[in-house]
C-alpha positions in Angstrom: 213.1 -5.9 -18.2 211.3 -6.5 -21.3 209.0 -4.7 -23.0 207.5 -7.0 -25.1 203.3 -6.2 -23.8 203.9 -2.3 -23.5 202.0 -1.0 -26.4 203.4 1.7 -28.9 200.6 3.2 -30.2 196.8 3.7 -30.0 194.1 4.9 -31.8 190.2 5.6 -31.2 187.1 4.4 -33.0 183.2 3.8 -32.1 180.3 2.4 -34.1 177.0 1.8 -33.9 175.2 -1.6 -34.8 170.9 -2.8 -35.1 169.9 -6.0 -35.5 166.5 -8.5 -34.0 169.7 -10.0 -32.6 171.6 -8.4 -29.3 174.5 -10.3 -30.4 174.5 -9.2 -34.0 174.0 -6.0 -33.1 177.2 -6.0 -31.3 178.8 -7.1 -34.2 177.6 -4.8 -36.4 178.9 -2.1 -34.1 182.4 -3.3 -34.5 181.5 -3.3 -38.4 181.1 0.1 -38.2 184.2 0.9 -36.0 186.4 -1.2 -38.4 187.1 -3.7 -35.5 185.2 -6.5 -36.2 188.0 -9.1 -37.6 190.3 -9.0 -34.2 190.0 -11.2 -31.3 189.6 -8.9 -28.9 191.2 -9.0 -25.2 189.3 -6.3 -22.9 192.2 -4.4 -21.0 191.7 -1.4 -18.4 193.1 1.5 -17.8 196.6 2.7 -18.4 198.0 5.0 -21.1 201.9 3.2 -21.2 204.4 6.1 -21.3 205.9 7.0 -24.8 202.4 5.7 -26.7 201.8 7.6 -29.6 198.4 8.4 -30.6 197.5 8.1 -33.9 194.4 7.9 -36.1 192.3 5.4 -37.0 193.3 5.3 -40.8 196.8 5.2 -39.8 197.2 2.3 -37.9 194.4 -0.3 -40.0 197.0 -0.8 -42.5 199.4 -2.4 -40.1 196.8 -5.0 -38.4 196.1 -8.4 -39.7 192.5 -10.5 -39.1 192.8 -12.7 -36.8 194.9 -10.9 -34.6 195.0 -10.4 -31.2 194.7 -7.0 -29.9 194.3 -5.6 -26.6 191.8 -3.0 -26.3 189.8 -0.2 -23.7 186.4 -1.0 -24.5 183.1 0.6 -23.7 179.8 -0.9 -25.0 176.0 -0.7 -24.2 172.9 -2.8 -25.8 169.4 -1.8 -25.5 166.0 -3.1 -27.1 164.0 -0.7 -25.4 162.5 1.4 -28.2 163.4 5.3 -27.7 165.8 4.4 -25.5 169.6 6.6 -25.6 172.4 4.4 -25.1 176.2 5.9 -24.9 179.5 4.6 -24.9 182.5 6.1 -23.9 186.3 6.3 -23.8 188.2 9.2 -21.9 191.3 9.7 -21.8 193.9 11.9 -19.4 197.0 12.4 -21.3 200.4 13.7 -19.3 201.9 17.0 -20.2 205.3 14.5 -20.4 204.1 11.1 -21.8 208.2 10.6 -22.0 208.0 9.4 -18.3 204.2 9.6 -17.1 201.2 7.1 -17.6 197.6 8.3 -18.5 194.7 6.9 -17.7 191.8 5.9 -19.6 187.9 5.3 -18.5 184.9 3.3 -20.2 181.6 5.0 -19.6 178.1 3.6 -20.7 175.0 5.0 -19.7 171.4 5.4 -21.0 169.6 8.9 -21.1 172.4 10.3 -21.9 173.6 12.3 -25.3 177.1 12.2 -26.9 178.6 15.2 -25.5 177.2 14.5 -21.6 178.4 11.0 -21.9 181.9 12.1 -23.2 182.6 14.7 -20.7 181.4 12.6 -18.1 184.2 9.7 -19.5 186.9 12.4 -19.6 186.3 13.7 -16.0 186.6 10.0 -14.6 190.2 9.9 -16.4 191.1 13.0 -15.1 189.9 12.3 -11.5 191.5 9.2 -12.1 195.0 10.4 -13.2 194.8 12.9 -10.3 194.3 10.7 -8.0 198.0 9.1 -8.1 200.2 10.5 -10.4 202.8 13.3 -9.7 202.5 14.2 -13.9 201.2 17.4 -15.0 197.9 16.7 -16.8 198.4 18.2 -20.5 194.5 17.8 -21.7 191.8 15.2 -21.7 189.4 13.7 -24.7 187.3 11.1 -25.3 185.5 9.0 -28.0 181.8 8.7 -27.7 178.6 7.1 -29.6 175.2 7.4 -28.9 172.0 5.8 -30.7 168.5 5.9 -30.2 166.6 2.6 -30.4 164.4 2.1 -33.0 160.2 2.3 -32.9 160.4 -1.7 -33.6 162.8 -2.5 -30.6 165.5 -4.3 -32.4 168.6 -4.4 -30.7 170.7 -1.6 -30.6 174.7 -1.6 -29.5 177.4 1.3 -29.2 180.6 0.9 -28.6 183.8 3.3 -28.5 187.3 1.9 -27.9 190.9 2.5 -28.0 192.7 -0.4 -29.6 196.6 -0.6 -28.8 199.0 -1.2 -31.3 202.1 -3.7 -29.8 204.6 -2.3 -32.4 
């Protein structure tokens, strides 16, 4: 069997974006997380055995614009002024990643802050990787943003992700 869609490694990034625009807005989020020139394909919810993580600065060096990369994405516009948008990724590693698959989980939600949000996001990956897997669970974490839309309701956007890296 090949292996040729099993990502090798991954990494984690969030941003934040404003604009009059919901769709600009978006994009200015990705601005911020440093994803913005990839075509991105949406994928859910596996941690592949043997995937290191790594950190964001590490892996931007090896990816090209254009490119195609599959990513665990969490994301939440609002215009309503005041309003607290969050955005999510949590993660449940396995104490042997060797052999085991983790699970990820998107979470978005209003009303909640950055640390409620990411807990929240971590306990539906470890619920998650509990619910099937014979693996010993080694920790959790997640990657979170949160905003507060403006006074002048312009769009706000937040996303957090974990892009994979194919090699």
């Amino acid at each position: 069997m090949r292996d040729l869609l099993v990502p090798k490694r991954v990494f984690f990034t969030c941003g934040v974006g404003r604009s009059p625009d919901e769709l600009t807005s978006f994009e200015m989020a990705l601005r911020d997380a440093s994803i913005e020139c990839y075509n991105i394909v949406t994928v859910s919810s596996i941690l592949p055995p043997k995937c290191r993580i790594i950190s964001k600065e590490e892996a931007l060096p090896d990816m090209h614009a254009g490119s195609i990369v599959f990513t665990v994405l969490s994301r939440l516009s609002s215009n309503e002024p005041h309003r607290r948008i969050s955005a999510s990724v949590g993660v449940a590693i396995p104490e042997d990643m060797e052999n085991h698959w983790g699970y990820f989980t998107e979470h978005h939600s209003f009303g909640q802050g950055p640390e409620q949000s990411g807990i929240y996001a971590e306990k539906l990956a470890k619920d998650m990787f509990g619910s099937i897997s014979e693996g010993v669970l080694d920790r959790t974490m997640n990657m979170t943003k949160s905003a507060v839309v403006g006074d002048e309701g312009d769009w706000t956007s937040v996303i957090s992700a974990a892009v994979f890296l194919l090699d």
